[in-house]
C-alpha positions as CSV (number, residue, x, y, z in Angstrom):
1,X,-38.4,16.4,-33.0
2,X,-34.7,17.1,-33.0
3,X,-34.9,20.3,-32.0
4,X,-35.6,19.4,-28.6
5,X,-32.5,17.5,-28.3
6,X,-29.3,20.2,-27.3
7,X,-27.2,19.3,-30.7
8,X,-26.2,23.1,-31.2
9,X,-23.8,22.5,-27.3
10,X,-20.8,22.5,-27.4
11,X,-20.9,19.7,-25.0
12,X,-22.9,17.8,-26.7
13,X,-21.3,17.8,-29.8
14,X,-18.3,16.6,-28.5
15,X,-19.8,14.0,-27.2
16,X,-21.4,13.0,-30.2
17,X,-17.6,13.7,-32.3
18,X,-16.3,11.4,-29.6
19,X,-18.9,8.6,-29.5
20,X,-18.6,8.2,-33.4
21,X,-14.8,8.6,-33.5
22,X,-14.2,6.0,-31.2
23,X,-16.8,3.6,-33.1
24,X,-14.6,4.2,-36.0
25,X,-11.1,3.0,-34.2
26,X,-13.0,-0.3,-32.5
27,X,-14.5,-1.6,-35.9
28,X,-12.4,-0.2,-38.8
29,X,-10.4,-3.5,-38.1
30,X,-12.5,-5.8,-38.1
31,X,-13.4,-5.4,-41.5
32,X,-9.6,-5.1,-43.2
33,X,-8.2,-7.3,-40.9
34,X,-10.4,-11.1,-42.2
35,X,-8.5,-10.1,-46.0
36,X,-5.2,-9.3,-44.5
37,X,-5.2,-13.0,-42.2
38,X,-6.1,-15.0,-45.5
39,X,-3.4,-13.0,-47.3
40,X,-0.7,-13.7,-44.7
41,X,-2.3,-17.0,-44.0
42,X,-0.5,-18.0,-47.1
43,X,2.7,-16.9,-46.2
44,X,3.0,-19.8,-43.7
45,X,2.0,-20.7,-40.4
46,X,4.9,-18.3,-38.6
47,X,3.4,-15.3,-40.7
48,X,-0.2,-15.8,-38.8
49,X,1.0,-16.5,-35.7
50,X,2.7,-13.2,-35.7
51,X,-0.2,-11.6,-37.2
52,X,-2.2,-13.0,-34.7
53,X,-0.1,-11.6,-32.2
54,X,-0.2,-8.5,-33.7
55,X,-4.2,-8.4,-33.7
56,X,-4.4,-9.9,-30.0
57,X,-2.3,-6.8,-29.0
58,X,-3.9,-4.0,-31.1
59,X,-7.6,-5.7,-29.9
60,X,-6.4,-5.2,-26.1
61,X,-4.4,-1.8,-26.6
62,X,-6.7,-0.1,-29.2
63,X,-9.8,-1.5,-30.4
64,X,-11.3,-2.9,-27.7
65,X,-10.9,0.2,-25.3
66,X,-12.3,2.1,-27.9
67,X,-15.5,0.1,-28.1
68,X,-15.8,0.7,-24.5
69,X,-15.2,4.2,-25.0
70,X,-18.0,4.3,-27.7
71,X,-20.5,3.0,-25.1
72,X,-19.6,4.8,-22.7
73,X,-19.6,8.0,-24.6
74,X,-23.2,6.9,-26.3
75,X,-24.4,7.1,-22.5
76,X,-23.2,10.4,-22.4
77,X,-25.2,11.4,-25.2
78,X,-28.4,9.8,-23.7
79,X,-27.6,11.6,-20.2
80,X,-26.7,15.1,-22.0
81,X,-30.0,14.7,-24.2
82,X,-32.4,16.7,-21.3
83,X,-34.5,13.4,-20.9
84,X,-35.4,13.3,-24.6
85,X,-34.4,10.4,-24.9
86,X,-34.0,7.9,-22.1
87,X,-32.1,4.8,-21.1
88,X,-35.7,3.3,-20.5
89,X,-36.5,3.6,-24.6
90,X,-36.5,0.3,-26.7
91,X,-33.8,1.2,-29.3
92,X,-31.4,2.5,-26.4
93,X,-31.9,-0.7,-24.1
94,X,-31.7,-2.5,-27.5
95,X,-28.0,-0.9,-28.1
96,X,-26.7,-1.3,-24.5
97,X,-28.1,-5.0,-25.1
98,X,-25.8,-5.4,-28.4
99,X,-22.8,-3.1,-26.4
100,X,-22.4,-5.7,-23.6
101,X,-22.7,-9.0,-26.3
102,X,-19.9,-7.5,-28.5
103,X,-17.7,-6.5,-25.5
104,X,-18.2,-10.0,-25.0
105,X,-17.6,-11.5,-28.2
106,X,-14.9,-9.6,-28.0
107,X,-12.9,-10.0,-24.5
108,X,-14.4,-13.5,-24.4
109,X,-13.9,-14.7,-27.7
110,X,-12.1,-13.0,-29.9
111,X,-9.4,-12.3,-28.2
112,X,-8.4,-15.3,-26.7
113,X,-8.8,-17.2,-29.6
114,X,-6.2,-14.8,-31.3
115,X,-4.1,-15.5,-28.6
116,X,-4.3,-19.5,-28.7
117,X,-3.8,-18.4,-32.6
118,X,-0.5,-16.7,-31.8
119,X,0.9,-19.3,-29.4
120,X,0.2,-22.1,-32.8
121,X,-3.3,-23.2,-32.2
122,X,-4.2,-22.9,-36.2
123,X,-8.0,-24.6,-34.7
124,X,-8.2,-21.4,-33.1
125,X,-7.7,-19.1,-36.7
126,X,-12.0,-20.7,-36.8
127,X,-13.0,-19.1,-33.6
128,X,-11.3,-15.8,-34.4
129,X,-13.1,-16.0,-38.0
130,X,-16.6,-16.9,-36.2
131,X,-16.2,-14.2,-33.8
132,X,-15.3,-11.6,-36.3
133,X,-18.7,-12.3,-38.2
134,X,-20.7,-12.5,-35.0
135,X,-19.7,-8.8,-34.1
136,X,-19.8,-7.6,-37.6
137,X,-23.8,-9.1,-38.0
138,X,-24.3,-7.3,-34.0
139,X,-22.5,-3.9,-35.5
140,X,-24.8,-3.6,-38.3
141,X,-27.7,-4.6,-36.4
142,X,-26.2,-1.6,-33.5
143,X,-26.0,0.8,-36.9
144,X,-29.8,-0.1,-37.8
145,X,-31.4,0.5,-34.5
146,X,-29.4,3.9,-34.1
147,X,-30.6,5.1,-37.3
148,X,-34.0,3.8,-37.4
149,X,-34.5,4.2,-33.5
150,X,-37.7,1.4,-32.9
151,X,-39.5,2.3,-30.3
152,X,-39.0,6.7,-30.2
């Protein structure tokens, strides 16, 4: 079944090195960064607003860039796959489906709310925890259909 797909390119191994690379960079974060807020949470409230800062700015520099870079690199890899598979398949609509909702969760949510963190809005330090779990459930769920593929 894989053989039909062109893994042994050069091309498309790249692609493949970069999609998973960049999926690294946008959600290695999000799973230190929860333990590191409670941690300087505790340190006062100037400690978190700088945190916050910190994340807002890594987010809009670094993480969330990448995650558009994963996507964007994952429809590479569909699009370099000579039609085996195809944007029209279930478990590739499906992971386009949970792209767009965690860019969103993302640049609509989290984001902001680190920012309203950062400028003293400690209501805020729930959002950012809320939207943290949201696109942690939606990345496993994204890791599940890419393995497991419903639909092929």
């Amino acid at each position: 079944m894989f053989a039909l797909v062109p893994v042994d390119t050069f091309g498309y191994k790249l692609m493949l090195l970069l999609h998973i690379v960049t999926i690294v960079v946008a959600f290695a974060p999000g799973f230190v960064l929860p333990g590191l807020r409670r941690k300087v949470a505790a340190e006062g409230d100037g400690a978190s607003r700088a945190f916050a800062a910190a994340a807002a700015a890594n987010d809009t520099r670094i993480h969330g860039p990448a995650l558009v870079l994963a996507g964007l690199f994952g429809f590479g890899l569909v699009g370099m796959s000579k039609k085996f598979y195809e944007f029209s398949q279930p478990w590739i609509s499906v992971g386009m489906l949970l792209w767009f909702i965690m860019l969103g969760m993302v640049f609509a949510v989290l984001l902001p709310a680190e920012k309203k963190v950062a400028a003293g809005d400690a209501s805020a330090q729930k959002l950012v925890g809320m939207a943290g779990g949201i696109i942690h459930l939606l990345f496993l769920v994204q890791v599940i259909v890419m393995i497991w593929k419903p639909g092929l």
